[in-house]
C-alpha positions as CSV (number, residue, x, y, z in Angstrom):
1,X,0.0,0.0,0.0
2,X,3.0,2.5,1.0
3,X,4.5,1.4,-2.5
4,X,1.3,2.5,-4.1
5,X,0.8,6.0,-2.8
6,X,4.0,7.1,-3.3
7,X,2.9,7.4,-7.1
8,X,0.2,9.8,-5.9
9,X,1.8,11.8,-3.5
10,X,4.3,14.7,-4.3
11,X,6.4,16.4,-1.6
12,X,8.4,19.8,-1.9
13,X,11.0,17.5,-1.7
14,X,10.7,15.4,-4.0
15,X,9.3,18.6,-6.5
16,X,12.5,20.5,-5.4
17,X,14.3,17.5,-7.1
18,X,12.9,17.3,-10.4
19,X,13.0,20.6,-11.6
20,X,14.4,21.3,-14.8
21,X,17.7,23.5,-15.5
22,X,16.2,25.1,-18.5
23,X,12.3,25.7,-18.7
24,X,10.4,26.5,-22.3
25,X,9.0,29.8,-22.9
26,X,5.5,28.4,-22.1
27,X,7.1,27.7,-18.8
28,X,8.5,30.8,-18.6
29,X,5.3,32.7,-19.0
30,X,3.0,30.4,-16.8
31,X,6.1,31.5,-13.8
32,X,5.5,35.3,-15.2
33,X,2.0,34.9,-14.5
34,X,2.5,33.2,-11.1
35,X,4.8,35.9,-10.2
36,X,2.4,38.5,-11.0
37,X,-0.3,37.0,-8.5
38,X,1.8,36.8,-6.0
39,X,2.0,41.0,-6.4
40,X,-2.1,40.9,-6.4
41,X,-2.3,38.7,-3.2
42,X,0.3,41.0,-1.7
43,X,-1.7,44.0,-2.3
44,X,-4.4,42.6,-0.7
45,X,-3.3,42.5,2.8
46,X,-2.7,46.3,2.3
47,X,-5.6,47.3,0.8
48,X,-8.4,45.3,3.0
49,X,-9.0,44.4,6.3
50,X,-11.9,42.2,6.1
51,X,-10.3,38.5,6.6
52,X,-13.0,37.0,4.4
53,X,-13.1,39.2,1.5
54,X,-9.1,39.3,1.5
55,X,-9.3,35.2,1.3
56,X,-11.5,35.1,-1.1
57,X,-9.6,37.5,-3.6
58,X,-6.5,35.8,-2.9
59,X,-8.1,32.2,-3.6
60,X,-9.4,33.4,-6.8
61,X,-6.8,35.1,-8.3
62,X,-4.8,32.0,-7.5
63,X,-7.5,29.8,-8.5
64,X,-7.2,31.3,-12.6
65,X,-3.4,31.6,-12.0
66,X,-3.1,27.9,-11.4
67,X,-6.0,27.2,-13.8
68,X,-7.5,25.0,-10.6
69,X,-10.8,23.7,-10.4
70,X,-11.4,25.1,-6.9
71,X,-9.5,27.4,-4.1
72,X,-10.2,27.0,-0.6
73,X,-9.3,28.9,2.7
74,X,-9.9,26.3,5.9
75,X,-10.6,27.9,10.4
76,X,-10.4,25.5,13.0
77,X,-14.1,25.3,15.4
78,X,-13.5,27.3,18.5
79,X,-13.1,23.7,20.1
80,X,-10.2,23.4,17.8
81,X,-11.1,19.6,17.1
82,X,-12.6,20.3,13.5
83,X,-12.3,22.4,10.2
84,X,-14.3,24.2,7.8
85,X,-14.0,26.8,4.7
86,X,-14.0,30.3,5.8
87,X,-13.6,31.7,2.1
88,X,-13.5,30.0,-1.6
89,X,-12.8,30.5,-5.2
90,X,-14.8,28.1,-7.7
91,X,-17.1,26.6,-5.2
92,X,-20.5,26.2,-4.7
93,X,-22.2,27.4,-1.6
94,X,-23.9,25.3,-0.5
95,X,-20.6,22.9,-0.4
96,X,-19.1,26.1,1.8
97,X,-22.0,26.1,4.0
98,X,-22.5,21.8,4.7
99,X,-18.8,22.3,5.8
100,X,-19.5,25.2,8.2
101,X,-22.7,22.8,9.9
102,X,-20.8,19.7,9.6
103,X,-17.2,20.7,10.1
104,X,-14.2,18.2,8.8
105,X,-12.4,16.6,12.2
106,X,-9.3,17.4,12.3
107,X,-6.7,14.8,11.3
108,X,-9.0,13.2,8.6
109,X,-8.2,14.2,4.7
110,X,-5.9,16.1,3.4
111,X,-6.9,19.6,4.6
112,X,-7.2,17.9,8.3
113,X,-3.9,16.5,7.8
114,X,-1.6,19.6,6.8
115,X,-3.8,21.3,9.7
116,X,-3.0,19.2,12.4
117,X,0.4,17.7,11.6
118,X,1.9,21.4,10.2
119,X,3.2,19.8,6.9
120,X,2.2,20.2,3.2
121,X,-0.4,17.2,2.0
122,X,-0.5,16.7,-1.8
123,X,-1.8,13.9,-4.4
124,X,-1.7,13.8,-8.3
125,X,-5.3,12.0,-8.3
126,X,-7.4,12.1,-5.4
127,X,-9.8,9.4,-6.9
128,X,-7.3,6.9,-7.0
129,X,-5.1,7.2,-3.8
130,X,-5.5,4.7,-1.4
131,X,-5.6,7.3,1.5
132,X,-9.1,8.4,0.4
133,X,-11.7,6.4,2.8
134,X,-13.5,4.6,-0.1
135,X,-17.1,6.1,1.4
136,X,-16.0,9.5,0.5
137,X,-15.0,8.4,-3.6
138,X,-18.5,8.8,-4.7
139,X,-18.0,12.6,-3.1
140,X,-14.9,13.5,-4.9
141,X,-16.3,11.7,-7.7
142,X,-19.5,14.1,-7.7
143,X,-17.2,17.3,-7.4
144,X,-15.1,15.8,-10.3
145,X,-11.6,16.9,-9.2
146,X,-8.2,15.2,-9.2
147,X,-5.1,16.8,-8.3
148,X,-4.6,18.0,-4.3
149,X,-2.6,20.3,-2.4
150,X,-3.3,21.1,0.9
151,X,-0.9,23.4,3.6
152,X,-0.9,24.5,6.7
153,X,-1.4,28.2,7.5
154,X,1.0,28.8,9.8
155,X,2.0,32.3,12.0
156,X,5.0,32.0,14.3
157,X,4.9,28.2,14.5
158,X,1.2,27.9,15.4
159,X,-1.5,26.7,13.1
160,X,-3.7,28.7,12.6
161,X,-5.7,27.7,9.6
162,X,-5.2,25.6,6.1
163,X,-5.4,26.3,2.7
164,X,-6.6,23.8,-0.5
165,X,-5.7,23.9,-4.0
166,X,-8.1,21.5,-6.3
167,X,-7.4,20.5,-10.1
168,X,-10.0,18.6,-12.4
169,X,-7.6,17.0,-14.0
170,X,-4.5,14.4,-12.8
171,X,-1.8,17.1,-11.6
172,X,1.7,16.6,-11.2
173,X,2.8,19.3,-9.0
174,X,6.1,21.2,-10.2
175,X,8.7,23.0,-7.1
176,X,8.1,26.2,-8.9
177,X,4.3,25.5,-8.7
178,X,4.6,24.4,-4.5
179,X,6.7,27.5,-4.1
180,X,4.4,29.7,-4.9
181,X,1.6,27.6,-2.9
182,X,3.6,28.0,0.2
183,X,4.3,31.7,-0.6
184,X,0.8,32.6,-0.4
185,X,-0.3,30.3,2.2
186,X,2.7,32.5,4.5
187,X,1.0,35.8,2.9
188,X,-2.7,34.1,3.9
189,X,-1.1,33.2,7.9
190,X,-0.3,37.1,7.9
191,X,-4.1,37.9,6.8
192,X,-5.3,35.4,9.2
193,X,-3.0,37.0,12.0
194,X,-3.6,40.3,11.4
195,X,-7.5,39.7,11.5
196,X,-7.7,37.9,14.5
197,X,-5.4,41.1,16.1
198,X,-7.5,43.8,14.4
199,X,-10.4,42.1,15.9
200,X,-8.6,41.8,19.3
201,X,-8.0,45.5,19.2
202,X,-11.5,46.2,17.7
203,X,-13.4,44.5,21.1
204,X,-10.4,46.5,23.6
205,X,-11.1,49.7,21.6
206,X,-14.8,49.3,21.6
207,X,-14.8,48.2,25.5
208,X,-12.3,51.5,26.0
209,X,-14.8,53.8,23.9
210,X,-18.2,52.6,25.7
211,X,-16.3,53.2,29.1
212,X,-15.1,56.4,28.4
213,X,-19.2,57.7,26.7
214,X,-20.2,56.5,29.4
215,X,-18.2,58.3,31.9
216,X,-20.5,61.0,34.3
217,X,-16.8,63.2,33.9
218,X,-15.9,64.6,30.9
219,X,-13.4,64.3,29.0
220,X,-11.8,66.6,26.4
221,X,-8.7,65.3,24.2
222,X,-6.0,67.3,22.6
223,X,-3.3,66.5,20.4
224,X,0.3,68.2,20.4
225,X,-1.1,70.7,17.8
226,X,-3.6,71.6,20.8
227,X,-6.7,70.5,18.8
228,X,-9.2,68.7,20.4
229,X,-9.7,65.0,19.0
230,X,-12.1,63.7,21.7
231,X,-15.0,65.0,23.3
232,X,-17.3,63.1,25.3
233,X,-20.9,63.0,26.5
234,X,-20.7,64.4,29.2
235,X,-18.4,67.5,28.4
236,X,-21.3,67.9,25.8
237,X,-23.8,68.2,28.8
238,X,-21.0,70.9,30.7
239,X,-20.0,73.3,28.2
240,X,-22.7,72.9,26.0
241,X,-20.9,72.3,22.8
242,X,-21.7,69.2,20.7
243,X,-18.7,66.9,19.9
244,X,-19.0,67.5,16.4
245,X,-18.4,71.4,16.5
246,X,-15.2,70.9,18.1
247,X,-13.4,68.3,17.4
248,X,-10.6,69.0,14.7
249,X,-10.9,72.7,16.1
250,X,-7.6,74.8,18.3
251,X,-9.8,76.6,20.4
252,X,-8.0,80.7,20.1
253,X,-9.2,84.0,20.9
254,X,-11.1,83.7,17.9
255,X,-13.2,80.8,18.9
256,X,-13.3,82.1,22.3
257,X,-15.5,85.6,20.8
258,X,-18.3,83.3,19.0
259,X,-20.2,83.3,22.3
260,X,-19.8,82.4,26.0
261,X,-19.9,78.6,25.3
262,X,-16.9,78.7,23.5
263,X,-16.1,81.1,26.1
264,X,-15.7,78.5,28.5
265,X,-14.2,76.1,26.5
266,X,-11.0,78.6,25.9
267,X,-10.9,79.7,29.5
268,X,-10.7,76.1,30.6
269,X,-8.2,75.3,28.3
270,X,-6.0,78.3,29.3
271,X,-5.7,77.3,32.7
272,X,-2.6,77.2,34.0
273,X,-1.8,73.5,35.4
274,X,0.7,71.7,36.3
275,X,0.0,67.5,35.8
276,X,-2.2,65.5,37.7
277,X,-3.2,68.9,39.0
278,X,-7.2,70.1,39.6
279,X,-8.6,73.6,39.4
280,X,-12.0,74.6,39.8
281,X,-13.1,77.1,36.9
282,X,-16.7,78.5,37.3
283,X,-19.0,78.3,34.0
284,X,-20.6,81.6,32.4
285,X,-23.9,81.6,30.8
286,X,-27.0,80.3,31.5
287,X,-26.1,76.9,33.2
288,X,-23.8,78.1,36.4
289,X,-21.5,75.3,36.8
290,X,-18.6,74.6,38.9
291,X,-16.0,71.9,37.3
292,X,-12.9,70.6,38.5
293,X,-10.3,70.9,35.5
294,X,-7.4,67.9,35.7
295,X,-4.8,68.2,33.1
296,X,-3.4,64.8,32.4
297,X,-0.8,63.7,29.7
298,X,-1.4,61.4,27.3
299,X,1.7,59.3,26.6
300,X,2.8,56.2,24.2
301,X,4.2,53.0,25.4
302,X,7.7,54.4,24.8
303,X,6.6,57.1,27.5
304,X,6.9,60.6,24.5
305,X,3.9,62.4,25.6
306,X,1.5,62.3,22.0
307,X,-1.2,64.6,23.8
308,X,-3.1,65.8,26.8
309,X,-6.4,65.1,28.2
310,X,-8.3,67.7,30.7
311,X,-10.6,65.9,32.6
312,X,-13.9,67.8,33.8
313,X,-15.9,67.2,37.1
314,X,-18.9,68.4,38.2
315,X,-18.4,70.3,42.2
316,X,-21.2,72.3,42.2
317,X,-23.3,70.4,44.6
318,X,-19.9,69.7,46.7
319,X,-19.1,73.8,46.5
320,X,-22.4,74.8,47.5
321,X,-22.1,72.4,50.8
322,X,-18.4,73.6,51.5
323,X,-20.0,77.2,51.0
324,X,-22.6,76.5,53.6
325,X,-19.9,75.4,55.8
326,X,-17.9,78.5,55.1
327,X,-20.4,80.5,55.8
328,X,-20.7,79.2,59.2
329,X,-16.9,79.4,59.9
330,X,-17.3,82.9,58.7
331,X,-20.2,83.5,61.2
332,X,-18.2,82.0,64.2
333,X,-15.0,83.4,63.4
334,X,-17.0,87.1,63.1
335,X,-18.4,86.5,66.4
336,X,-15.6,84.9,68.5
337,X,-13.2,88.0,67.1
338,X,-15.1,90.9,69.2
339,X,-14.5,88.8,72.5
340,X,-11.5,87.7,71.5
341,X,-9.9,91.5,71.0
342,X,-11.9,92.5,74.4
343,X,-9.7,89.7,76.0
344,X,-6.3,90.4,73.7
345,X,-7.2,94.7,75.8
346,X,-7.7,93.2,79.2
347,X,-5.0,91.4,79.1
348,X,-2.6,94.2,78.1
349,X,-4.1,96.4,81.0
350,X,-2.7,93.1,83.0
351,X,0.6,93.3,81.7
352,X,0.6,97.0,81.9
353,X,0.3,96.3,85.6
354,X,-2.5,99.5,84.9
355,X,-4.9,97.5,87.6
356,X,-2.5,96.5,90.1
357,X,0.6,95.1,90.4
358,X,1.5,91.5,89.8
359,X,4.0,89.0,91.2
360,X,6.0,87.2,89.0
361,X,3.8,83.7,88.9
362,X,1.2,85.6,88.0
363,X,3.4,87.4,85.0
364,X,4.3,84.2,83.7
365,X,0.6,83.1,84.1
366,X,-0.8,85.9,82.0
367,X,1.9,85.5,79.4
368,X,1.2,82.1,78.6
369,X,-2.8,83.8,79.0
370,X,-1.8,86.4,76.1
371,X,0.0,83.8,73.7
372,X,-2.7,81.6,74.1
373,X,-5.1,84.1,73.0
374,X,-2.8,85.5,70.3
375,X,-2.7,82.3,68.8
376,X,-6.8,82.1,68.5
377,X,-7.0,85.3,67.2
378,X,-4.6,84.0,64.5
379,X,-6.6,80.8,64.1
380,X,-9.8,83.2,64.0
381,X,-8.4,85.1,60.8
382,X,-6.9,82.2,58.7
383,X,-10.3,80.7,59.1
384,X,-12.2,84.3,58.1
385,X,-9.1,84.4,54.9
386,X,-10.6,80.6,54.0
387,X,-14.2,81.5,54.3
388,X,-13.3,84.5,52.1
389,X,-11.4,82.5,49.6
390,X,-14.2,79.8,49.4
391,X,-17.1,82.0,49.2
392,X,-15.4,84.4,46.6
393,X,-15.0,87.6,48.6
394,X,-11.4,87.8,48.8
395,X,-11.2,90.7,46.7
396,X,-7.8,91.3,44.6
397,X,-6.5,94.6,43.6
398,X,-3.8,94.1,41.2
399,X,-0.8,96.5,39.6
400,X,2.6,95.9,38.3
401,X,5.0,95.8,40.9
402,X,8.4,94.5,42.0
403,X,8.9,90.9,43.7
404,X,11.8,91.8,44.9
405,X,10.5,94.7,47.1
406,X,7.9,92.7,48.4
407,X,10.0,89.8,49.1
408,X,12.5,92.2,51.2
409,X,9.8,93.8,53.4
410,X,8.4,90.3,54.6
411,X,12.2,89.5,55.5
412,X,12.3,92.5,57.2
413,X,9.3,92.4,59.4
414,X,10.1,88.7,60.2
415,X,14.2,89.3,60.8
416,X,13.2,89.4,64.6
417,X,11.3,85.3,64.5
418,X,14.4,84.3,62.4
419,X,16.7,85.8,64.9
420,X,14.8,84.5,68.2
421,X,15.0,80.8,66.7
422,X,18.8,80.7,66.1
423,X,18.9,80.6,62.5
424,X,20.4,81.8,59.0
425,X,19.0,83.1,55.8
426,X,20.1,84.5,52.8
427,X,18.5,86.4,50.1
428,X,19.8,85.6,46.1
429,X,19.0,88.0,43.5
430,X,20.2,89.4,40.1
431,X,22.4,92.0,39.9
432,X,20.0,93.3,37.2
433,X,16.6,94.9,37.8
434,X,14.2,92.1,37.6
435,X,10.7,92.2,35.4
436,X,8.0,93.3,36.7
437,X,4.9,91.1,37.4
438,X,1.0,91.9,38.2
439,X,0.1,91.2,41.6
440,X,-1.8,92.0,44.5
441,X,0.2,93.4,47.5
442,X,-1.4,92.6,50.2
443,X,-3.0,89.2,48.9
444,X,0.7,88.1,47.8
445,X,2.5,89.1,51.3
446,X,0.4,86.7,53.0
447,X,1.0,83.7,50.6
448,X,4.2,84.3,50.6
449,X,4.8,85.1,54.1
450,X,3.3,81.7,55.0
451,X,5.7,79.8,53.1
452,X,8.4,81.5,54.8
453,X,6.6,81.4,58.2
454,X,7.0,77.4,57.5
455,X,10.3,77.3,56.8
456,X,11.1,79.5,60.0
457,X,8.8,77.5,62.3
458,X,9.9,74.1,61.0
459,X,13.8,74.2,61.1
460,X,15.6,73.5,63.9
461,X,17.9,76.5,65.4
462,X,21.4,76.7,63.6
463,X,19.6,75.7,60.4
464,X,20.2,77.7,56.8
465,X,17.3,79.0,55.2
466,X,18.0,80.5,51.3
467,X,15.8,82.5,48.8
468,X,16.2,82.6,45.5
469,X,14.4,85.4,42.9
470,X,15.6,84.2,39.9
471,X,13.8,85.0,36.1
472,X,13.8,83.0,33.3
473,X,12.5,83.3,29.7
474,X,8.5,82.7,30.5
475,X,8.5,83.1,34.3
476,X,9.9,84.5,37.6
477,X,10.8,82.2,40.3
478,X,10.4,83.0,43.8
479,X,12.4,79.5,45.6
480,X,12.2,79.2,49.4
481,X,14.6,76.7,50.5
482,X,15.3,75.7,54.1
483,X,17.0,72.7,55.6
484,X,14.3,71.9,58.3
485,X,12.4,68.6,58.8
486,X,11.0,67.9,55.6
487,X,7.6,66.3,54.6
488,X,7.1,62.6,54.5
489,X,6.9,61.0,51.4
490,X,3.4,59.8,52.2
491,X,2.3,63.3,53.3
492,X,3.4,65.3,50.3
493,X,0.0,64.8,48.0
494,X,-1.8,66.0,50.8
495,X,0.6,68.9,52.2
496,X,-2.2,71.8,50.3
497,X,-5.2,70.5,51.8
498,X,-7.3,72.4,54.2
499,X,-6.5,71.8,57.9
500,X,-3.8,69.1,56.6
501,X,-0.8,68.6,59.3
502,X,1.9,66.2,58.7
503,X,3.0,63.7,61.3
504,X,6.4,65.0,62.0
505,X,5.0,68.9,61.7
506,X,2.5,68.3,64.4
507,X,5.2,66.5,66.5
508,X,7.8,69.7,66.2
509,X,5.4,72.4,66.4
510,X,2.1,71.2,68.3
511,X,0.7,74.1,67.3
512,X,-0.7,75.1,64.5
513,X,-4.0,75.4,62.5
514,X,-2.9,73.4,58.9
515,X,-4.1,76.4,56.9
516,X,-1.1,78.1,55.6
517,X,-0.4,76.8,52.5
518,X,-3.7,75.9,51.5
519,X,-4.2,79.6,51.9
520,X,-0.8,80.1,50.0
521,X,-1.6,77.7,47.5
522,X,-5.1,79.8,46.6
523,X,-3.8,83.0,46.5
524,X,-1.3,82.0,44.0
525,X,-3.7,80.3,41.5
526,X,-5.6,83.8,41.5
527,X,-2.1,85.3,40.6
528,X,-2.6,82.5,37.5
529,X,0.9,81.7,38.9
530,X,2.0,77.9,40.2
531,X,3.3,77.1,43.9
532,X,5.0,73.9,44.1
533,X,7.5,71.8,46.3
534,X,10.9,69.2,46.8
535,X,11.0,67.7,50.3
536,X,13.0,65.1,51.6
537,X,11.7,63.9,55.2
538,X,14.4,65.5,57.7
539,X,16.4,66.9,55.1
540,X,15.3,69.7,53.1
541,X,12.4,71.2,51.5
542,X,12.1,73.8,48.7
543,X,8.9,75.5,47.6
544,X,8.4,77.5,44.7
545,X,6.7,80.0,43.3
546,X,6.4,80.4,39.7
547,X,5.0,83.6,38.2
548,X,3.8,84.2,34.2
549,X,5.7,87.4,32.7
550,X,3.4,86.7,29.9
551,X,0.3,84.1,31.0
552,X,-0.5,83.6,27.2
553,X,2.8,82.0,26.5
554,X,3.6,80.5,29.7
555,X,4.3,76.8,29.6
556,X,2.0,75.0,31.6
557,X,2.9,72.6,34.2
558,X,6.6,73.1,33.2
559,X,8.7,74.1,35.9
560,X,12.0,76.3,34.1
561,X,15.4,75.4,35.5
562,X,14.1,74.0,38.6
């Protein structure tokens, strides 16, 4: 029987042997015309990316290259135990569709074969090979076809489908002939491939896309051009803007004078961020709306930042509850300052001795009496500065002015504290007059009094405290460093939030009401300016202060020299 079938079956081997050394012209011009569909079927993984209409054009213009009865593409069942044609060339449907509800198993016939071993299957004359199972000859017979070749699709040495090539007549096949076969089964194992990853990529895109439309924040894309390629739903619903109008668009000062939607859009895209960052920005127009802007880059795998998102959320219920709440502080605070100045004037008339002298227990007693009530009184007006801040009352006055100047007078008026606590600073600034800036006088003394105020109160005595005015091409820096206790690695993301402490701050200096920088921080974003920090947990920290000379072409988030 083994003796038999070797005069049916043809391997590359064997066709690799008996090829000629000179060919005929017809030859010649059958390989031409070989060569030439192997360009077609090339040009069809570029040009589509349906799997089934690219199999189908491959199979027939290989089918009427080969001059082959029929062309066949072969998928495993999702159980991977059986076969059946995915796309054909010369065959009749209904053939195509018998195979799909009564798939081939694998291992049986040619097809099953080359898909389960991985090797090429081919006879010159299917009808008479004593592999074919004699109950399927009256089958073959029907279809009328003798020649067979089948292959294995196969993509980084898995198998992954199967390919058929069908002649009517007896076929002896040729190496040139089997090297095209296996050429454009390779080119049919990319097609497969590629499918099953497009699809792959389809379902993850189209999980990723339903997530994000159905996100209650919204969501505005940008490219590095700064034009917006995404817009979701619910930005929609904020800004009142339909996707469609904006995407493609760089929103300018152009844009910005169409009306107060666009309005909004520009003014939230001209915030000045730094990453990872919120700000609240307060819609105009008829819907009063206060978002929560977060500027997020968008980055590839090989980390190059390819765009930026800005992430929008709804506060307006959670402002008008912290405005309730401020509103109360404010109330208290007014209220417990008149008492708290009638005590702060009794006990001077105390320590003026004006109603009697004292002995010196009771001295100390009242001066621990007065510093107590000093620090309330303090407590009492950061509070009234937050409620002011948080209800929008916190009027600001602005003008050009010098940094410098300012910078010198807080020194000044705190030389004494630094003094009393045993410690050093330095101020660094150009020899050259520096730019001037817009800013509120008053309003920027106490931000940046409180930074400094930190870096006094939390450095031990003997300690070096430095500050730096230094401009650069977009901005003027403002850098107080000190060499105190630092902030804790965990504590750092929280280090500008309201009534925030950290653990080694509280142990130092018990007292204290956690509203500094918050306030700081506030004051700062009004100047449309950036306040930032380094720390290293008892080491160092360094916060600065980064100030526009031209807000329209500052670069956001981006921190110069630093």
């Amino acid at each position: 029987m083994k003796g038999k079938s070797r005069d049916f079956t043809i391997s590359f081997a064997a066709a690799r042997r008996g090829r000629k050394k000179y060919i005929s012209q017809e030859e010649y011009e059958k390989q031409k015309k070989l060569l030439s569909t192997l360009e077609k079927t090339s040009q069809y993984l570029a040009a589509e990316t349906d799997l089934k209409t690219i199999l189908t054009k491959i199979a027939t213009s290989v089918g009427e290259a080969l001059g082959a009865k029929h062309v066949n593409f072969w998928d495993f069942t999702p159980d991977r135990k059986s076969v059946y044609i995915i796309a054909a060339y010369g065959m009749q449907q209904a053939y195509i569709a018998h195979s799909r509800k009564v798939p081939l198993h694998l291992g049986t016939a040619w097809v099953g074969r080359a898909m389960k071993t991985g090797e090429t299957w081919a006879t010159s004359d299917v009808q008479k090979d004593p592999r074919l199972p004699r109950l399927w000859l009256p089958v073959v017979k029907k279809q009328n076809y003798h020649g067979l070749l089948c292959m294995p699709l196969i993509k980084k040495d898995e198998i992954i489908g199967g390919m058929c090539i069908y002649y009517k007549n007896v076929h002896q096949f040729d190496y040139f002939e089997m090297s095209l076969a296996t050429i454009v089964a390779n080119q049919a194992a990319t097609a497969v491939s590629n499918a099953l990853l497009f699809g792959d990529l389809l379902t993850e895109r189209n999980k990723t896309f339903a997530t994000i439309q159905s996100l209650q924040d919204g969501l505005i894309m940008y490219d590095l051009e700064n034009k917006i390629v995404f817009f979701n739903p619910k930005a929609e619903e904020m800004l009142w803007l339909k996707a469609t109008e904006v995407i493609g668009k760089r929103v300018d000062e152009k844009l910005e004078k169409k009306n107060i939607y666009w309005k909004n859009l520009y003014n939230i895209n001209s915030l000045v961020q730094t990453e990872y960052a919120p700000k609240e920005y307060s819609t105009q127009g008829p819907q009063k709306l206060i978002i929560r802007v977060t500027h997020i880059p968008v980055r590839d795998q090989q980390y190059r930042k390819i765009g930026a998102m800005k992430i929008l959320r709804d506060v307006t219920k959670e402002k008008e509850i912290e405005l309730l709440k401020s509103s109360f502080v404010s109330t208290a605070s007014h209220q417990l300052r008149t008492p708290l100045s009638a005590i702060k004037w009794s006990l001077n008339i105390l320590r003026e001795e004006e109603a009697g002298s004292l002995n010196q227990k009771q001295k100390d007693l009242l001066k621990k009496t007065i510093d107590t009530n000093e620090r309330l009184i303090n407590l009492v007006a950061d509070l009234l500065d937050v409620s002011r801040i948080e209800e929008g009352k916190f009027g600001y006055n602005f003008s050009l002015g010098d940094l410098g100047k300012l910078v010198k007078k807080i020194l000044a008026e705190l030389k004494t504290e630094i003094k009393r606590r045993g410690l050093e600073f330095k101020l660094e600034e150009p020899t050259t007059p520096l730019p001037q800036i817009s800013f509120d006088q008053d309003k920027l003394d106490i931000a940046i009094r409180n930074v400094i105020d930190n870096a006094i109160k939390y450095s031990p005595p003997d300690k070096f405290i430095q500050i730096k005015i230094r401009p650069e091409k977009y901005s003027l820096f403002l850098i107080v460093k000190d060499n105190g206790i630092g902030i804790p690695e965990k504590d750092q993301k929280f280090i500008f939030v309201k009534f925030f402490r950290a653990g080694n701050a509280i142990k130092f200096q018990p007292e204290g009401s956690g509203l500094g920088l918050y306030v700081a921080k506030s004051i700062t974003e009004k100047h449309n300016a950036l306040l930032t920090f380094d720390s290293e947990e008892n080491k160092e920290s360094s916060f600065i202060f980064q100030f526009p000379l031209d807000p329209k072409r500052m670069p956001k988030g981006i921190v110069e020299g630093i």
